[in-house]
ChimeraX commands (.cxc) that place a marker at each C-alpha (Angstrom):
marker #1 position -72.70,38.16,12.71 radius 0.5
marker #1 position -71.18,41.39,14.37 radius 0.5
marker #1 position -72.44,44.34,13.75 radius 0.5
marker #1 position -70.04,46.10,16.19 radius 0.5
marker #1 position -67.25,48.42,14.35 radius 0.5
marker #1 position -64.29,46.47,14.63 radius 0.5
marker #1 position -61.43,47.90,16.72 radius 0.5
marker #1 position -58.02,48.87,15.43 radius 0.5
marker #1 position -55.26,46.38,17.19 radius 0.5
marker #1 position -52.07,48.26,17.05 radius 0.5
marker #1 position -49.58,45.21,16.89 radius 0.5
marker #1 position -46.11,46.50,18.75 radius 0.5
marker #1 position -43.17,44.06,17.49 radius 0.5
marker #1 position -41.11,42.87,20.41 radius 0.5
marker #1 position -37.69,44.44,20.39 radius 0.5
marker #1 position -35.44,44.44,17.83 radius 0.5
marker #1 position -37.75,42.00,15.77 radius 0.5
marker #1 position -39.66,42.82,12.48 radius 0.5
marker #1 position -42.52,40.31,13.85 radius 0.5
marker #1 position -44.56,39.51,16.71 radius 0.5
marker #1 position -44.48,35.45,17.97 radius 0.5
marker #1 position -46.70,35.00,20.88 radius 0.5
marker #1 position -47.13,31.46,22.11 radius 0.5
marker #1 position -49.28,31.10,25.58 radius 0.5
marker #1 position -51.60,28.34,26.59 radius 0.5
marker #1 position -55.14,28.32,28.19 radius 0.5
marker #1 position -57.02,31.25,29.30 radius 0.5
marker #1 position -56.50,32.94,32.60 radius 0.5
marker #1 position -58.41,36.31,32.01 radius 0.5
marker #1 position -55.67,38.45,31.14 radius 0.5
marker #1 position -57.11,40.08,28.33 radius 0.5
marker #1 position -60.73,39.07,26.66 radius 0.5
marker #1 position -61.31,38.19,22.92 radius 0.5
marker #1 position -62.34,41.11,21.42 radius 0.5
marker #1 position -63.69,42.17,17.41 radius 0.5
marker #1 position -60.74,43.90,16.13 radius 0.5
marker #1 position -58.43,44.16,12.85 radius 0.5
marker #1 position -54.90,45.14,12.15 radius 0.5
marker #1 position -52.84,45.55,8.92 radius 0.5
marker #1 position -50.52,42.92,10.03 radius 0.5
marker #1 position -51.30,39.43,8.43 radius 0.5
marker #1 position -51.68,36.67,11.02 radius 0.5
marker #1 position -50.71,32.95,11.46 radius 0.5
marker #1 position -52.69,31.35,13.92 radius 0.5
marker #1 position -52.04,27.71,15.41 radius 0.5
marker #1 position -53.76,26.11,18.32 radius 0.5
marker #1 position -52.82,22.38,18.57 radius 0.5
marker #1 position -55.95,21.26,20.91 radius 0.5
marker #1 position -59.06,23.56,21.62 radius 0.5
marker #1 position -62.33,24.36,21.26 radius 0.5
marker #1 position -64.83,27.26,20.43 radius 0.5
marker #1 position -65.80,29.87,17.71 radius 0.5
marker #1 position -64.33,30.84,14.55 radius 0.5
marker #1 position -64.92,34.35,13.83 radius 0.5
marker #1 position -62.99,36.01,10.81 radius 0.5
marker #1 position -64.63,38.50,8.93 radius 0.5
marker #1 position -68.24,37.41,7.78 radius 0.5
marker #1 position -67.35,33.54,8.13 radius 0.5
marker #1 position -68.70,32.17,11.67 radius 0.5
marker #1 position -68.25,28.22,12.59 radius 0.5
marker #1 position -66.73,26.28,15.13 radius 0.5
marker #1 position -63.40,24.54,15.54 radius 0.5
marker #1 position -63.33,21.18,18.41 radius 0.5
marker #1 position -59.61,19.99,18.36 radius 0.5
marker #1 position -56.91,22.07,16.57 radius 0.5
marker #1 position -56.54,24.62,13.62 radius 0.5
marker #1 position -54.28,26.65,11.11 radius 0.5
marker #1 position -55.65,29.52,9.99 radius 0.5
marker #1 position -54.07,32.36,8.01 radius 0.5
marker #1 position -55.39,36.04,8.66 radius 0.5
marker #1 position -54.27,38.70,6.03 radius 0.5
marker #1 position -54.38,42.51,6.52 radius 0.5
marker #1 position -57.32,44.17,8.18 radius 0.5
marker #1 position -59.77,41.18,8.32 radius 0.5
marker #1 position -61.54,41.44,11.37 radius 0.5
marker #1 position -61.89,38.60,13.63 radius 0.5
marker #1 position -62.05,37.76,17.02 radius 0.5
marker #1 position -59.63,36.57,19.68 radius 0.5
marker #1 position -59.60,32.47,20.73 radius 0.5
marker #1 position -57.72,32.60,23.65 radius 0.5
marker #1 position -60.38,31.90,25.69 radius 0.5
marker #1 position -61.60,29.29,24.30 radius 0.5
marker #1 position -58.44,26.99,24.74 radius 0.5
marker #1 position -58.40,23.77,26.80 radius 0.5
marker #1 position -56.44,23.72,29.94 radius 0.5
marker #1 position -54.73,21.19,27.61 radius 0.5
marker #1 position -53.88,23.23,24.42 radius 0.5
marker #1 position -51.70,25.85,23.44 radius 0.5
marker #1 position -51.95,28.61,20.98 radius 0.5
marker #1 position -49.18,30.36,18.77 radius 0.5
marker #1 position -49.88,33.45,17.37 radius 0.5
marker #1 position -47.09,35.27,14.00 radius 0.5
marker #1 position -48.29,38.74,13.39 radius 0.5
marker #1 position -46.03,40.47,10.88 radius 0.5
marker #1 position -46.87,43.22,8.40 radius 0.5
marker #1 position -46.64,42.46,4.60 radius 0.5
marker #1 position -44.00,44.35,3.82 radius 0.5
marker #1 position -41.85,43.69,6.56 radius 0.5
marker #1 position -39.12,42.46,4.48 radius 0.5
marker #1 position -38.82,45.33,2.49 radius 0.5
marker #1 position -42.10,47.18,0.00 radius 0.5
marker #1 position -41.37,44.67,-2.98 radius 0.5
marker #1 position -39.71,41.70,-1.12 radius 0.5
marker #1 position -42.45,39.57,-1.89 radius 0.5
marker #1 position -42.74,41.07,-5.64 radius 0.5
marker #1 position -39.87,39.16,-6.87 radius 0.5
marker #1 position -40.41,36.25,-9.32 radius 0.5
marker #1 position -39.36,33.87,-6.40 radius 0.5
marker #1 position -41.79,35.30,-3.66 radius 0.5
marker #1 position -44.87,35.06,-6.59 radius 0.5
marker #1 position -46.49,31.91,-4.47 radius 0.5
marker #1 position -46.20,33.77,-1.24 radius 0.5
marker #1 position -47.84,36.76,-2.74 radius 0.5
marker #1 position -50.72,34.95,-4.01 radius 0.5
marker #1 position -50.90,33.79,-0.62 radius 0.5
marker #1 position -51.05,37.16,1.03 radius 0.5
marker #1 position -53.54,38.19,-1.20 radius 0.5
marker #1 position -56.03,34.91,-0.58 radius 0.5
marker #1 position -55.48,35.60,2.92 radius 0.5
marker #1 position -57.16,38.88,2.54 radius 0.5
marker #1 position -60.74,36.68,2.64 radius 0.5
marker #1 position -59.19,34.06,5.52 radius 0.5
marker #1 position -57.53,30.42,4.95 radius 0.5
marker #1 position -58.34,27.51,7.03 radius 0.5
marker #1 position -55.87,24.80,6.46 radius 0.5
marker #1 position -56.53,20.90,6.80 radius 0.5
marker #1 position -55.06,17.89,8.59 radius 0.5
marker #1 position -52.27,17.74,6.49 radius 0.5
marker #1 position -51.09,20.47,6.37 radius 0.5
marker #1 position -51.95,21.14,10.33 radius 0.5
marker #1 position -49.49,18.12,11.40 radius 0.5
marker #1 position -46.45,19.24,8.89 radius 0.5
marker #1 position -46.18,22.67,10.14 radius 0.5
marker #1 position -47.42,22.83,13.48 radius 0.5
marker #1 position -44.64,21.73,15.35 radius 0.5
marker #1 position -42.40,24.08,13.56 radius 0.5
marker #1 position -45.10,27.04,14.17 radius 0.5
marker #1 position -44.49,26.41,17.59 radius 0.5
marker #1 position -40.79,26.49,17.86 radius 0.5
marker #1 position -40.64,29.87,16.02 radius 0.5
marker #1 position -41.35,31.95,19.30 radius 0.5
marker #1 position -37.57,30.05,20.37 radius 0.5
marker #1 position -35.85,31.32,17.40 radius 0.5
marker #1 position -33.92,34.57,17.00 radius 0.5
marker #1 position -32.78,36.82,14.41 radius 0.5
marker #1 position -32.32,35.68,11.04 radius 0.5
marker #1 position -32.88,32.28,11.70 radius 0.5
marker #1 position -36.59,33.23,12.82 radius 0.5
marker #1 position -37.57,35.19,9.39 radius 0.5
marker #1 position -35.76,31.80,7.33 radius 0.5
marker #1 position -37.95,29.76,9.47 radius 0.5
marker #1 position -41.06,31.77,8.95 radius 0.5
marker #1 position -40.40,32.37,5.02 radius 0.5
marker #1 position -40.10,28.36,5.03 radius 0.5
marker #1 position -43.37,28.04,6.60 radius 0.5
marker #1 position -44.70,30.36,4.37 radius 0.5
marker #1 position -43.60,29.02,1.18 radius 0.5
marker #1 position -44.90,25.28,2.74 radius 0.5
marker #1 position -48.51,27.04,3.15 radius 0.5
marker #1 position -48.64,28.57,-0.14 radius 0.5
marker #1 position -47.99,25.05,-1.96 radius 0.5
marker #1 position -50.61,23.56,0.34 radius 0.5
marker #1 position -53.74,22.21,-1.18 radius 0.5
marker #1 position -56.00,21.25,1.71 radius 0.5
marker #1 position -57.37,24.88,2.47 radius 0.5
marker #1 position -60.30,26.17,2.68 radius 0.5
marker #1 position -61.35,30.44,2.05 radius 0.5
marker #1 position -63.31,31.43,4.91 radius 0.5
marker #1 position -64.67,34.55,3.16 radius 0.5
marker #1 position -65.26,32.92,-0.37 radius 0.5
marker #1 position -67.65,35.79,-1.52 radius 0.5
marker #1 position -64.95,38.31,-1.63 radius 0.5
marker #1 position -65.79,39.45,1.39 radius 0.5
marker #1 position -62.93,42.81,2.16 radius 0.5
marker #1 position -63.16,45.56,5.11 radius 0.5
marker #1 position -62.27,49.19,4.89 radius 0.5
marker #1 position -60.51,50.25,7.78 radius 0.5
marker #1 position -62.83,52.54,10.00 radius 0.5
marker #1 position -61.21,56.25,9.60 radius 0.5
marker #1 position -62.36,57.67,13.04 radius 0.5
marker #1 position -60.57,54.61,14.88 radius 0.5
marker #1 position -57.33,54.71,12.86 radius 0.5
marker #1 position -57.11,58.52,13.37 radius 0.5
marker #1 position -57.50,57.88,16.70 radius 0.5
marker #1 position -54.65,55.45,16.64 radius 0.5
marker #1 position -52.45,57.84,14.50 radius 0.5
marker #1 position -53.15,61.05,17.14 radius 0.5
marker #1 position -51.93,58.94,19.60 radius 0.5
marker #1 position -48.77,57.73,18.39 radius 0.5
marker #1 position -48.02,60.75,16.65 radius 0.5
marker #1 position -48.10,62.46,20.22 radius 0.5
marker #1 position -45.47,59.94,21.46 radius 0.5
marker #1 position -43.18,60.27,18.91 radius 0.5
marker #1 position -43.03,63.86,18.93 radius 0.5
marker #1 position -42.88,63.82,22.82 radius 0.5
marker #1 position -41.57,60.95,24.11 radius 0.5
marker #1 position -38.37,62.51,25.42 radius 0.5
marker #1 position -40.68,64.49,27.71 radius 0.5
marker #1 position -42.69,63.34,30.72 radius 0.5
marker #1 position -46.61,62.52,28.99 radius 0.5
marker #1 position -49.21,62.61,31.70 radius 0.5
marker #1 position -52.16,60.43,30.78 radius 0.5
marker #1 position -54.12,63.47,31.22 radius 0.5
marker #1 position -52.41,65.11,28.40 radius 0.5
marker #1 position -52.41,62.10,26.07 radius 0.5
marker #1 position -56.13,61.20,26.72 radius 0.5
marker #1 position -57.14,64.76,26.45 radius 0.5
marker #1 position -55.66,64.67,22.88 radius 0.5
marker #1 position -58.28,62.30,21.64 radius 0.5
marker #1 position -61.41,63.78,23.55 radius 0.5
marker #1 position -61.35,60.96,26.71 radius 0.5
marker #1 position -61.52,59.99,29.91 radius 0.5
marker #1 position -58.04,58.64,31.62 radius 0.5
marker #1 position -59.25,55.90,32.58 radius 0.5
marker #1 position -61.42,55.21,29.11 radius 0.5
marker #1 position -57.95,55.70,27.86 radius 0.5
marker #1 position -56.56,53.38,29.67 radius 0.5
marker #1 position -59.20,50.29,28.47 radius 0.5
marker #1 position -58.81,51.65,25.27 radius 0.5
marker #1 position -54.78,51.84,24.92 radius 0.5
marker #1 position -53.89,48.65,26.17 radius 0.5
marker #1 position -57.19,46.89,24.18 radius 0.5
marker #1 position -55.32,48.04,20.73 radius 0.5
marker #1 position -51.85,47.49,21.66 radius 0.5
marker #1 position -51.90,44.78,24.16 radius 0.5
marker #1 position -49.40,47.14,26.80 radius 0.5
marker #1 position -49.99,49.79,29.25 radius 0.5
marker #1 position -49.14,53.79,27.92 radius 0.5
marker #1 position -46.03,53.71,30.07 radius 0.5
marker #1 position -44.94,50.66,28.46 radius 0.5
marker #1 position -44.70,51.54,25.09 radius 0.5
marker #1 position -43.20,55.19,26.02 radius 0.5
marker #1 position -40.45,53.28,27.40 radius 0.5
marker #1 position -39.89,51.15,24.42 radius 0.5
marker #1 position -39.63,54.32,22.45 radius 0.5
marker #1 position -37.04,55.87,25.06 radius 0.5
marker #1 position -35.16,52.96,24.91 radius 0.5
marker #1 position -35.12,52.20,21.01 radius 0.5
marker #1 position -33.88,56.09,20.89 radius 0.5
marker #1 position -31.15,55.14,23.44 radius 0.5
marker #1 position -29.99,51.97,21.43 radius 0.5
marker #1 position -29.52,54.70,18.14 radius 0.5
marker #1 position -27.46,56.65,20.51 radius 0.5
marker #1 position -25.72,54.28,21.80 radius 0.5
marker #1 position -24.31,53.39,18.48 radius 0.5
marker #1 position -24.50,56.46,16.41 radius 0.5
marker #1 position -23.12,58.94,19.26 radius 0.5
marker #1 position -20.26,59.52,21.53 radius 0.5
marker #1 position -22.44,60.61,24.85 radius 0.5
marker #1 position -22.31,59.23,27.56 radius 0.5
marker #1 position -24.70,56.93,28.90 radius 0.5
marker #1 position -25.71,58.81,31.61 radius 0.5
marker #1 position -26.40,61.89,28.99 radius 0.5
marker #1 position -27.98,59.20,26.86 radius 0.5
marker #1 position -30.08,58.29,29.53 radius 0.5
marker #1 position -31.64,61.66,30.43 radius 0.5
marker #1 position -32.14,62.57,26.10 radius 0.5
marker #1 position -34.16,59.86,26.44 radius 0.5
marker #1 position -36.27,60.95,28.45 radius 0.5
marker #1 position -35.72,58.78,31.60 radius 0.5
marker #1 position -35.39,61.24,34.79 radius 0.5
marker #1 position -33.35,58.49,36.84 radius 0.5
marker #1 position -30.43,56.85,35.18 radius 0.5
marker #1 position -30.72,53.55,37.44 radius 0.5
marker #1 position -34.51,53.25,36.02 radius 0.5
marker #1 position -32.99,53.83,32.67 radius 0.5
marker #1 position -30.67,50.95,33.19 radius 0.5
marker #1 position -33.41,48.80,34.37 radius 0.5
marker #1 position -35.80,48.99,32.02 radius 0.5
marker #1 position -32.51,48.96,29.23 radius 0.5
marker #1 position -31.82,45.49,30.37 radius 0.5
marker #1 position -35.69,44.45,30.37 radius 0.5
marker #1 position -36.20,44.92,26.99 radius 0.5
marker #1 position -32.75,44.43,24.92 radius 0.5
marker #1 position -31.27,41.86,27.35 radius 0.5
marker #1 position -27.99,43.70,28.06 radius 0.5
marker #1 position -26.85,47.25,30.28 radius 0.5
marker #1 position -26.63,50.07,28.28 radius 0.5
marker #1 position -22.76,49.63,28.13 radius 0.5
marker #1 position -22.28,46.17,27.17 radius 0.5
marker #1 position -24.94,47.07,23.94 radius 0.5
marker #1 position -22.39,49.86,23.18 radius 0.5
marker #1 position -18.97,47.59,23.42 radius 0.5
marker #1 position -20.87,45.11,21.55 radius 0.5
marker #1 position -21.69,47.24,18.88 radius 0.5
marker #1 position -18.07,48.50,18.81 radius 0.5
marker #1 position -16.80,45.22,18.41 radius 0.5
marker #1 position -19.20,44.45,15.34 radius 0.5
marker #1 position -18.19,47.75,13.10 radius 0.5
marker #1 position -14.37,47.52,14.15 radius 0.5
marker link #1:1,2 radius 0.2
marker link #1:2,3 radius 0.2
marker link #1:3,4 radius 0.2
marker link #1:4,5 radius 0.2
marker link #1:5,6 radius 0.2
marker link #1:6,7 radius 0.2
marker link #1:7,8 radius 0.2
marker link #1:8,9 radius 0.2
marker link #1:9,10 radius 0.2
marker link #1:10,11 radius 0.2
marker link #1:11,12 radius 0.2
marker link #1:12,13 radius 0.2
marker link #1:13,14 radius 0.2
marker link #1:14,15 radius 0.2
marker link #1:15,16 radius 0.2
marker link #1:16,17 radius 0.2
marker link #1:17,18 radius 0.2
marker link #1:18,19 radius 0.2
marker link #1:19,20 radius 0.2
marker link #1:20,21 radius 0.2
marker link #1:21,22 radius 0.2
marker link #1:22,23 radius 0.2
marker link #1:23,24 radius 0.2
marker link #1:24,25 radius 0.2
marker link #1:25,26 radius 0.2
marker link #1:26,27 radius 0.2
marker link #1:27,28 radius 0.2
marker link #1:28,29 radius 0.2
marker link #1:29,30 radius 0.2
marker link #1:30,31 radius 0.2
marker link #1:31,32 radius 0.2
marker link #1:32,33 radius 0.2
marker link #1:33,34 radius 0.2
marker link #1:34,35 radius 0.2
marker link #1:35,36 radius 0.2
marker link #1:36,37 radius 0.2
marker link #1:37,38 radius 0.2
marker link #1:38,39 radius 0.2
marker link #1:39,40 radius 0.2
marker link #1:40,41 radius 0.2
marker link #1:41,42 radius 0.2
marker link #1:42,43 radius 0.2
marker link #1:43,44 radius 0.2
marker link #1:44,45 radius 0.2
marker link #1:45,46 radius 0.2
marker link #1:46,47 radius 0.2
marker link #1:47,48 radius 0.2
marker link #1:48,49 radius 0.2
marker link #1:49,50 radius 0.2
marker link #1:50,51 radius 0.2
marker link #1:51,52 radius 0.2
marker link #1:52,53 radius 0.2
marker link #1:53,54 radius 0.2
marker link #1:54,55 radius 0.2
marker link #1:55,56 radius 0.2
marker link #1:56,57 radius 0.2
marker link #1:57,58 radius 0.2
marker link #1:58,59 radius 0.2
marker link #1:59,60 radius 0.2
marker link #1:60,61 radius 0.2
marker link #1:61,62 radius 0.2
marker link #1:62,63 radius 0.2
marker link #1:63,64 radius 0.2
marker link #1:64,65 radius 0.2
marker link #1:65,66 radius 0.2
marker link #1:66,67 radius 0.2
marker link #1:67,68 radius 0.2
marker link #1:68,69 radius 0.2
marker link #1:69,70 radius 0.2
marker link #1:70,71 radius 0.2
marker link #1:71,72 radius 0.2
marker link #1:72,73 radius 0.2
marker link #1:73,74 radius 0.2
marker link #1:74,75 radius 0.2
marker link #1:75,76 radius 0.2
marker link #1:76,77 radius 0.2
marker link #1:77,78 radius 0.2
marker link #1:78,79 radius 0.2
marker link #1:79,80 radius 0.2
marker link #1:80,81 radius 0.2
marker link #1:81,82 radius 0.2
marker link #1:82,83 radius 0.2
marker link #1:83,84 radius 0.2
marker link #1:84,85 radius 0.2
marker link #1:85,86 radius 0.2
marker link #1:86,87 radius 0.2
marker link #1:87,88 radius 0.2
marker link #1:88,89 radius 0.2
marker link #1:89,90 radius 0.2
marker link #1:90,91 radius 0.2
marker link #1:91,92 radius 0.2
marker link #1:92,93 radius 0.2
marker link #1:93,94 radius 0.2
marker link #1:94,95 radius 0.2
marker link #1:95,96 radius 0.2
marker link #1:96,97 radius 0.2
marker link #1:97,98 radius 0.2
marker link #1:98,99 radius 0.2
marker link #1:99,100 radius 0.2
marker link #1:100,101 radius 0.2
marker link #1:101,102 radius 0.2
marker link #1:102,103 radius 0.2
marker link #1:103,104 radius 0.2
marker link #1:104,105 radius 0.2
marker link #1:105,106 radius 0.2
marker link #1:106,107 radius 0.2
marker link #1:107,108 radius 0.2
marker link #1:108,109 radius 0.2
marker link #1:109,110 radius 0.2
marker link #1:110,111 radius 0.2
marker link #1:111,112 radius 0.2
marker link #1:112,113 radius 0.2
marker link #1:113,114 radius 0.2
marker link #1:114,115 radius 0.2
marker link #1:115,116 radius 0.2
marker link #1:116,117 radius 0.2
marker link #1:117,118 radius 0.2
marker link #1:118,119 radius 0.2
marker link #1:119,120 radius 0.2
marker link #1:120,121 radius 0.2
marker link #1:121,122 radius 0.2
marker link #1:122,123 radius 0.2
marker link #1:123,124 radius 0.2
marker link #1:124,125 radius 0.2
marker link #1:125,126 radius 0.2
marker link #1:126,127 radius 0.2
marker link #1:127,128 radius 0.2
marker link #1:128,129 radius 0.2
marker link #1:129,130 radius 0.2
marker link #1:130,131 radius 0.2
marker link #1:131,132 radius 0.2
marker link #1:132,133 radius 0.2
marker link #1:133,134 radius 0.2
marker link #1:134,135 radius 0.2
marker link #1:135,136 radius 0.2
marker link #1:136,137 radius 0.2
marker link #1:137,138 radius 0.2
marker link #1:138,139 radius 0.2
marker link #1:139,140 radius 0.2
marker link #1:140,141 radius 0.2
marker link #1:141,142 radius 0.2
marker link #1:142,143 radius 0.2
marker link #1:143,144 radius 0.2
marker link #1:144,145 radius 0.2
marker link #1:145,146 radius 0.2
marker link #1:146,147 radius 0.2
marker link #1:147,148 radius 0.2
marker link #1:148,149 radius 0.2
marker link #1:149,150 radius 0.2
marker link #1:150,151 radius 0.2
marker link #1:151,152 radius 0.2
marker link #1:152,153 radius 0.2
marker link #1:153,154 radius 0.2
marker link #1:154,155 radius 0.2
marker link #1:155,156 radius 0.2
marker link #1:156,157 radius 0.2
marker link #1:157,158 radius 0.2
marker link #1:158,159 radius 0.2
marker link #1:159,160 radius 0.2
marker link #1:160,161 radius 0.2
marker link #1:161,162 radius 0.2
marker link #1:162,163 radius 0.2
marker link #1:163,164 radius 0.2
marker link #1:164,165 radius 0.2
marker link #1:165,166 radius 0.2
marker link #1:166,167 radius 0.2
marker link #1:167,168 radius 0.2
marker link #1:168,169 radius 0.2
marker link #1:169,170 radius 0.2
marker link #1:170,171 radius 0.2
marker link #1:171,172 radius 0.2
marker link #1:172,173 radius 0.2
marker link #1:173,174 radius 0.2
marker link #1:174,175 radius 0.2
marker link #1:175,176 radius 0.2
marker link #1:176,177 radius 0.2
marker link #1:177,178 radius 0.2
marker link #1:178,179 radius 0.2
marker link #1:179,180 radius 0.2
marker link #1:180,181 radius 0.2
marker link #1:181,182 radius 0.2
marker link #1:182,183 radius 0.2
marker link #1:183,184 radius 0.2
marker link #1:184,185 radius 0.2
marker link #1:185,186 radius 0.2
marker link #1:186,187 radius 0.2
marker link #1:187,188 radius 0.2
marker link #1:188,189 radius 0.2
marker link #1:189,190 radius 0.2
marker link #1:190,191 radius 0.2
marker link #1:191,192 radius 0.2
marker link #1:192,193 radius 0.2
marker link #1:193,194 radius 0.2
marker link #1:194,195 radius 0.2
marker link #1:195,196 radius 0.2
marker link #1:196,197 radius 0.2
marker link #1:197,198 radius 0.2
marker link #1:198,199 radius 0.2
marker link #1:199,200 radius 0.2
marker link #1:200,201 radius 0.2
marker link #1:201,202 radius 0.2
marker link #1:202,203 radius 0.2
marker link #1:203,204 radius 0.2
marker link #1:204,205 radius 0.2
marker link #1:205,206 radius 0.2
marker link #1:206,207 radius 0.2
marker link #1:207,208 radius 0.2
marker link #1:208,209 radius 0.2
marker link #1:209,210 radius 0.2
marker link #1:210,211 radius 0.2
marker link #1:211,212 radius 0.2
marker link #1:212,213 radius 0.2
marker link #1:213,214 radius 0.2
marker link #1:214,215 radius 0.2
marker link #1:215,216 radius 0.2
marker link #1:216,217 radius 0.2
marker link #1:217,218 radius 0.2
marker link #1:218,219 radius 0.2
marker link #1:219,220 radius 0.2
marker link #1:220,221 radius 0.2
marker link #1:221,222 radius 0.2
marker link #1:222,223 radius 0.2
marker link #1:223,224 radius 0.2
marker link #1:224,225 radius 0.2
marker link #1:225,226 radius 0.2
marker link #1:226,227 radius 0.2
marker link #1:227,228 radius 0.2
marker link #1:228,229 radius 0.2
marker link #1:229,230 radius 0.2
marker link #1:230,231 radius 0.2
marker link #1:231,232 radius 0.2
marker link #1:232,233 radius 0.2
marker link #1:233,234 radius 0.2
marker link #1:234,235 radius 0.2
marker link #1:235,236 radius 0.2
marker link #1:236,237 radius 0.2
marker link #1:237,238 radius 0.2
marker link #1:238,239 radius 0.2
marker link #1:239,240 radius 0.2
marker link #1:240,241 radius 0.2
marker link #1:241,242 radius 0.2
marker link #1:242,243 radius 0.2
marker link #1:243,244 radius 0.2
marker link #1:244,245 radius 0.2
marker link #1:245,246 radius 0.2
marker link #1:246,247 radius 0.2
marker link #1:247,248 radius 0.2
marker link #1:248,249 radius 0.2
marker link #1:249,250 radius 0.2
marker link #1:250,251 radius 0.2
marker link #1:251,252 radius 0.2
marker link #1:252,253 radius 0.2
marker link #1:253,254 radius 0.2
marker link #1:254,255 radius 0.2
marker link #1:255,256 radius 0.2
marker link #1:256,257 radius 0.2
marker link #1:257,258 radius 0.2
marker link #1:258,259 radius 0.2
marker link #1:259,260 radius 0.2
marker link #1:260,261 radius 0.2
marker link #1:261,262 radius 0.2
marker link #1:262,263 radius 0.2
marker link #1:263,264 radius 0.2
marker link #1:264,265 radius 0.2
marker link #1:265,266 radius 0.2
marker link #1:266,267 radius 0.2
marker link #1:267,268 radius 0.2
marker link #1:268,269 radius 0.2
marker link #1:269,270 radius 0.2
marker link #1:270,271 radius 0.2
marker link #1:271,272 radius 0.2
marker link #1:272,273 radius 0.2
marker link #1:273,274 radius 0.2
marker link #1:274,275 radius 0.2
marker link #1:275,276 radius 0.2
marker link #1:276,277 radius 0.2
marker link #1:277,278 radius 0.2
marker link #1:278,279 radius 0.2
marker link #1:279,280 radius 0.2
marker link #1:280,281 radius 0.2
marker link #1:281,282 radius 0.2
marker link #1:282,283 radius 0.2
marker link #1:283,284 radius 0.2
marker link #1:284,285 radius 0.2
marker link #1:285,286 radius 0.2
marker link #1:286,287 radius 0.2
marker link #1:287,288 radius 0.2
marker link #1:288,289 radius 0.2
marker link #1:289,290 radius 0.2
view
């Protein structure tokens, strides 16, 4: 077993989604496997593949396909790299409360919330279970919008009926969430939200929690899976989306609040990550409240 401190993964939801579907296949070295927790519960499908199991203090081996259910701040380890050039792996990270604090208190939800909470020690689910869901695991990542929570709240509510499942952890095994790491995690992205409007050097940000820049660097996109830059510029640009609909600026003033010194970089990086120019989000917008 690991006797390394686990890591704090700081799960970023893609934009304008409550969740976080990744779906890739095999292994190409982008980023390692690593011992690490999160207080997002995980759904984990690989439909052919081979390697280690690591959750918690459970270790065995998988040689074909699994379903496993992660809850909140288990560690485990990555199994990306141990995928066949064959196989694929799809990945639901979303935080328990994402539907709202007591969503999943409601008489209806009680099944679900059992779930949750058996996750908490790691579920392995069998064949059966494995060949009714999987497919449908692996065409969440191509829904959108409501129709991907419905989707995800039906495979839930299949999983929590299920009856060929195994707990990984069955000794009760929980983890405590390692304070120095998590106020590590905090400093950071208390710094960007207080700043982001204003140019952060990495200097300045890794100098807030006692490192090197380029320690800083391993370490940032480690937790959060994205270089600093990156997720300043999702902050900018969520900030220019409230803007955009709550204000009567122009987009070019929009552009500079935000923080974004050139306006054609601003409309750049606006498209990348909503989809649409700045100005099409804003007539859009105006057409829904009218």
């Amino acid at each position: 077993m690991s006797t390394r401190k686990p890591i704090l993964e700081k799960i970023s939801p893609e934009f304008g989604s409550s969740m976080k579907v990744i779906k890739h296949g095999a292994y190409v070295g982008e980023k390692k496997p690593f011992w690490h927790f999160h207080p997002e519960i995980e759904l984990v499908y690989v439909n052919k593949g081979k390697g280690k199991r690591h959750i918690g203090n459970h270790l065995s081996y998988f040689n074909n396909s699994q379903l496993l259910l992660i809850g909140s701040n288990l560690p485990h380890n990555g199994f990306t790299d141990r995928l066949t050039v064959y196989g694929t792996e799809t990945i639901v990270q979303f935080k328990p409360e994402f539907l709202g604090k007591h969503f999943f208190d409601i008489p209806e939800m009680e099944k679900i919330n059992s779930l949750f909470e058996r996750a908490k020690s790691g579920i392995l689910f069998g064949i059966p279970t494995k060949q009714k869901l999987g497919k449908k695991i692996e065409k969440l990542s191509e829904k959108e919008g409501f129709k991907k929570i419905l989707v995800l709240l039906e495979i839930l509510h299949s999983l929590a009926k299920a009856e060929d499942y195994t707990i990984l952890n069955a000794d009760g095994y929980r983890f405590e969430t390692e304070p120095q790491d998590s106020a590590k995690i905090d400093t950071i992205f208390k710094h960007i939200n207080e700043n982001f409007k204003e140019h952060i050097s990495l200097d300045e940000i890794a100098d807030k929690v006692s490192m090197t820049v380029p320690a800083f660097c391993r370490y940032f996109k480690k937790v959060t899976g994205k270089t600093f830059t990156k997720l300043v510029n999702e902050y900018r640009v969520v900030h220019a989306t409230k803007l955009l609909t709550e204000s009567q600026m122009s987009i070019t003033d929009i552009s500079f609040e935000c923080g974004f010194n050139n306006f054609s970089h601003f409309n750049k990086l606006f498209k990348e990550f909503t989809g649409k120019s700045a100005s099409k989000y804003r007539s859009e917008v105006k057409l829904m409240v009218q």
